[in-house]
N, C-alpha and C positions, 0 to 999 in steps of 0.2 A: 354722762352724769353731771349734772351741774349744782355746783358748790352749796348746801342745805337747801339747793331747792329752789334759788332764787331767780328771779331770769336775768338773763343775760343780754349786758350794755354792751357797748362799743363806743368810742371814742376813733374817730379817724385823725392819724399823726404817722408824718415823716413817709406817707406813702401804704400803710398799712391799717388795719383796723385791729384798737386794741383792745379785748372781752375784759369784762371784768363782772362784778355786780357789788349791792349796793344794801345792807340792812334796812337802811335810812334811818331817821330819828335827828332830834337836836341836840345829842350829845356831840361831845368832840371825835371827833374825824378819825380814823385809823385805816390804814392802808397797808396790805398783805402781799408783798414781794417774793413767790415761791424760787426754789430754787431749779436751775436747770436740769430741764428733763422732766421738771415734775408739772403740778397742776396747780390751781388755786383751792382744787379742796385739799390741800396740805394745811392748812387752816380752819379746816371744818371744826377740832375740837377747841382752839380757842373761840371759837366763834361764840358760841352760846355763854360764855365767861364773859367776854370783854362786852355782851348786849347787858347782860346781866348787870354788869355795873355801868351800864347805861352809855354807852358809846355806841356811835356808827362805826359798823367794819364794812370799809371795801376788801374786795380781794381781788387780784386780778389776775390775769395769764399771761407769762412772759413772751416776749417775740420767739417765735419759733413754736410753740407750745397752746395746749388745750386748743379754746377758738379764737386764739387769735391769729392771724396771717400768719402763715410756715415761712413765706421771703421775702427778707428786709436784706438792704444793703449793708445792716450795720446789727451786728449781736453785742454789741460790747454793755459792761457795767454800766457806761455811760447812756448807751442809747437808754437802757431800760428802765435808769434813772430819770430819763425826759419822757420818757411815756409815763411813769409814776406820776407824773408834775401835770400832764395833760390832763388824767382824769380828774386830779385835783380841783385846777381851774375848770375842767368841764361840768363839774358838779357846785361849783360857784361855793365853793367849800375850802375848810381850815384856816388858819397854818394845821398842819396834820401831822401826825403821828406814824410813822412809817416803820413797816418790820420787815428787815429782808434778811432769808436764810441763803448761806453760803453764798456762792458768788452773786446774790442780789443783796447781801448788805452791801457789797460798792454801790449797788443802784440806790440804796438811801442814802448814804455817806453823798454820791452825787449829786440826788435831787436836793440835799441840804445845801450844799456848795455852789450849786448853779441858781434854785430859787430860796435863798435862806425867808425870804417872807411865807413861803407856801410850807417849811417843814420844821416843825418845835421841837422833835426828838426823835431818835428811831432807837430802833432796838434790831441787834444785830445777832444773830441766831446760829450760832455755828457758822462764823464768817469765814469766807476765803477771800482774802482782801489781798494777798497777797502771791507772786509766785511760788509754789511749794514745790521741795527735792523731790524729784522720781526715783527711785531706785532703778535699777537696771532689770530686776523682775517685774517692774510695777510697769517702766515701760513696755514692755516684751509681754504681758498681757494685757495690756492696751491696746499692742499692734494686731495680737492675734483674734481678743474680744471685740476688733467693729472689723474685723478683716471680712468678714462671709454674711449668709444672709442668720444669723445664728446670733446677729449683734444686737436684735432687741431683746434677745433672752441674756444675754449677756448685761446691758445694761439693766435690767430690772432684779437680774439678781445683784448686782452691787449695789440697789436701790435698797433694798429689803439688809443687806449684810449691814447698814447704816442704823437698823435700828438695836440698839445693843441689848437695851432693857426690858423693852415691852413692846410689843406691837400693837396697836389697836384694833378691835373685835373686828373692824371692815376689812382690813388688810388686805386682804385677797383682793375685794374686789377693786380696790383702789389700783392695787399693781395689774390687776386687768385693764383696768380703764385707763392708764398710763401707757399699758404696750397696745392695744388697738390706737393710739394716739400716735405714738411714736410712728405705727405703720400708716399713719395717711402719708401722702405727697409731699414732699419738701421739709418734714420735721427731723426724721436721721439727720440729714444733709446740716439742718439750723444745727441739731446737738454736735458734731462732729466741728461746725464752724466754731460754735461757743467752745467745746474744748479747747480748740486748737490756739484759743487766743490769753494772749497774755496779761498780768493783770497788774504790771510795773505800771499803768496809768493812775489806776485808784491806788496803789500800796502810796504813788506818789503824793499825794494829796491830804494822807492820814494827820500828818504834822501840824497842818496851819487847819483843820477842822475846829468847827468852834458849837456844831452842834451839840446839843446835850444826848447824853448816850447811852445805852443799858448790855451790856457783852452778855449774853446767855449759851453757856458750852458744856456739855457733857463730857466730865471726864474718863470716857470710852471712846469717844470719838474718832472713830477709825481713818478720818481723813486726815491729823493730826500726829507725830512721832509722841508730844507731849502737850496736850489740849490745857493743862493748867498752865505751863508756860506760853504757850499761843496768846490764851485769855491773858494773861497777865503785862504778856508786849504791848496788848495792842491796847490795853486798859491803860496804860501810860501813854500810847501816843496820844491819845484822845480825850484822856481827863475822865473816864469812863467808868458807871458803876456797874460791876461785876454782879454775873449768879452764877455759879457751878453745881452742877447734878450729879451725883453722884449714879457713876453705874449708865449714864446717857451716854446716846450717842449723837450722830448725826442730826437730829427733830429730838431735841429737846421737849420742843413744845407739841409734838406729836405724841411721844413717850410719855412723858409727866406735865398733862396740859393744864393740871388744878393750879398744882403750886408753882407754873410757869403764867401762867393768866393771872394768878396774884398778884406776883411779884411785876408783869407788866403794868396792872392798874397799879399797882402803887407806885410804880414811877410816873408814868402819866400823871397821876392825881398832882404829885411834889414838885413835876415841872409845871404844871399850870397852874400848882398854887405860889410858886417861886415869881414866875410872871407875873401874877396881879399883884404879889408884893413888890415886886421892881417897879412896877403901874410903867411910866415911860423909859424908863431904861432899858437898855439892849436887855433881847431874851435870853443872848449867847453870848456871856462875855469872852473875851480870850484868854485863855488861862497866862496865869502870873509865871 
């Protein structure tokens, strides 16, 4: 199944080929960072909002995931963060707009940090930016849930327990199209690496960011003890403005993509109209 339909790019970087695809148009640039394990149609329903108000959406497929290459030497926040920055320049496009859910808002928080010319803003979607407590049961079904061949059903139902509020009418086949994925060649093996890896690199970095930023979290959010305090840490290390959902979970913008697609163009709109009023001043200043 490929993402509304569109076909499917590739950019070749760092050894691998990375899918993605492409609306086109001459509006400003935006770019769709799914989370691990999942697809780039995780963005299906912002898609028709953010064209609607007249922007390009890419969306792409993270290393390990949908078609891009199952093995890379390197699954981390950052790698995914420099493949983000690839397709940008491959499309001879932005500074962009970047949206990455859970463990790929570090990949925007990166791709700001490594090419601040190629990214204006991103918006970070039920982020995991940082190392989170296990519990001692959380471990212990971790261990048991990839132990056997029982582990793609296993991850696709904690896929599905992430949405708290509302599922969307495809659902089903979406979590089909996720676990025939999972079961190609070398994709377990990617998700199993990406867990396994720690996230003290990008928690590190949060402090001196100077991109502009938009925290979007549902407060259900099961991957979270307390999702409004999460939002609210990480809205101060980064100068960042806040949306919480009430009753969401993990997709937000899956969940409630009207009044999640709003509230994205309107931040877009207010940082590119903040720019032309700066005209040559930094786009991102450092906070006071």
């Amino acid at each position: 199944m490929t993402a509304g339909h569109l076909p499917t790019q590739f950019v070749q970087h760092e050894g691998g080929a990375v899918a993605f695809d492409d609306t086109g148009g001459a509006g400003p640039i935006v770019l769709g960072i799914p989370g691990m394990g999942d697809l780039r149609s995780e963005y299906r329903r912002l898609k028709p909002i953010l064209q609607q108000a007249g922007m390009r959406f890419v969306t792409m497929d993270v290393r390990g995931f949908g078609e891009t290459s199952a093995q890379w030497d390197d699954y981390s926040a950052r790698a995914v963060g420099r493949d983000a920055v690839a397709i940008i320049r491959h499309l001879d496009a932005g500074p962009a707009f970047i949206l990455g859910n859970s463990f790929a808002a570090g990949s925007a928080l990166w791709a700001a940090k490594e090419a601040p010319s190629m990214v204006q803003g991103v918006v970070l979607l039920g982020p995991i930016v940082r190392d989170l407590p296990l519990s001692a049961a959380q471990k212990l079904a971790l261990t048991i849930g990839f132990a056997g061949p029982w582990r793609t059903w296993f991850w696709t139902t904690y896929w599905t327990s992430l949405f708290t509020s509302q599922r969307a009418p495809d659902h089903a086949e979406v979590k089909r199209t996720i676990a025939r994925n999972l079961n190609e060649p070398g994709r377990m093996d990617a998700l199993l690496k990406m867990l396994s890896l720690s996230k003290a690199d990008t928690a590190a970095i949060l402090d001196d960011s100077v991109v502009r930023a938009l925290i979007v979290m549902g407060t259900r959010d099961p991957d979270f003890s307390d999702p409004g305090a999460e939002a609210e840490m990480l809205a101060a290390q980064l100068n960042a403005e806040t949306m919480m959902l009430e009753g969401a979970g993990h997709y937000p913008h899956v969940e409630m993509a009207d009044v999640v697609g709003h509230r994205i163009t309107a931040f877009i709109s207010g940082a590119r109209s903040r720019r032309r009023t700066n005209g040559a001043a930094p786009a991102f200043p450092r906070r006071l």
